[in-house]
C-alpha positions as CSV (number, residue, x, y, z in Angstrom):
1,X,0.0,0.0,0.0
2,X,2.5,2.6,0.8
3,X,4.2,1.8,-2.5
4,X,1.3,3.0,-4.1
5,X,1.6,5.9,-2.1
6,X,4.1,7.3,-3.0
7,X,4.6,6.3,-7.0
8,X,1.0,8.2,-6.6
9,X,2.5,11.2,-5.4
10,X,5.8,11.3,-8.2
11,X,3.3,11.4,-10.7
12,X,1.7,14.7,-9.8
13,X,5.3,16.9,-10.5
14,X,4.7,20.0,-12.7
15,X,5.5,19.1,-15.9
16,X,6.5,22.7,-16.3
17,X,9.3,22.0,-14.3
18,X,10.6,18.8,-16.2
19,X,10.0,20.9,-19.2
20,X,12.9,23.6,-17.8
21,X,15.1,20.7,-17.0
22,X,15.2,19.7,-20.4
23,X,15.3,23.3,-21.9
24,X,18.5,23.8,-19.5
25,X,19.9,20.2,-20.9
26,X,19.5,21.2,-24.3
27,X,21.3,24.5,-23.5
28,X,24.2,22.9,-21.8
29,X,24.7,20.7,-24.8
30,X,24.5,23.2,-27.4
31,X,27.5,25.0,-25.5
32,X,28.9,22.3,-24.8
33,X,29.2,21.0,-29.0
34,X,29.9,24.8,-30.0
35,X,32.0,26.3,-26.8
36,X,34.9,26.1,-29.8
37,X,33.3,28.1,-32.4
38,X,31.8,30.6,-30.2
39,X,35.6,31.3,-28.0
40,X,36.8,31.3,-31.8
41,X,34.5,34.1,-32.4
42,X,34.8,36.0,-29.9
43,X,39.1,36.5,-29.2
């Protein structure tokens, strides 16, 4: 029963929170693939 419980209670997060955790994922790999080009560009 408490199982239940609490994989109950995981599935009410914000989804507008998971949806900033993947826009801030997204971000860090773009820098991360184009850090070069952009240190390139700008010295």
């Amino acid at each position: 029963m408490e199982f239940k419980r609490k994989f109950g209670r995981q599935k009410k997060t914000k989804p507008t929170k998971g949806l900033f955790l993947i826009l801030l994922l997204a971000l860090a790999l773009f820098l991360w693939f184009n850090a070069e080009s952009l240190l390139n560009s700008l010295f």
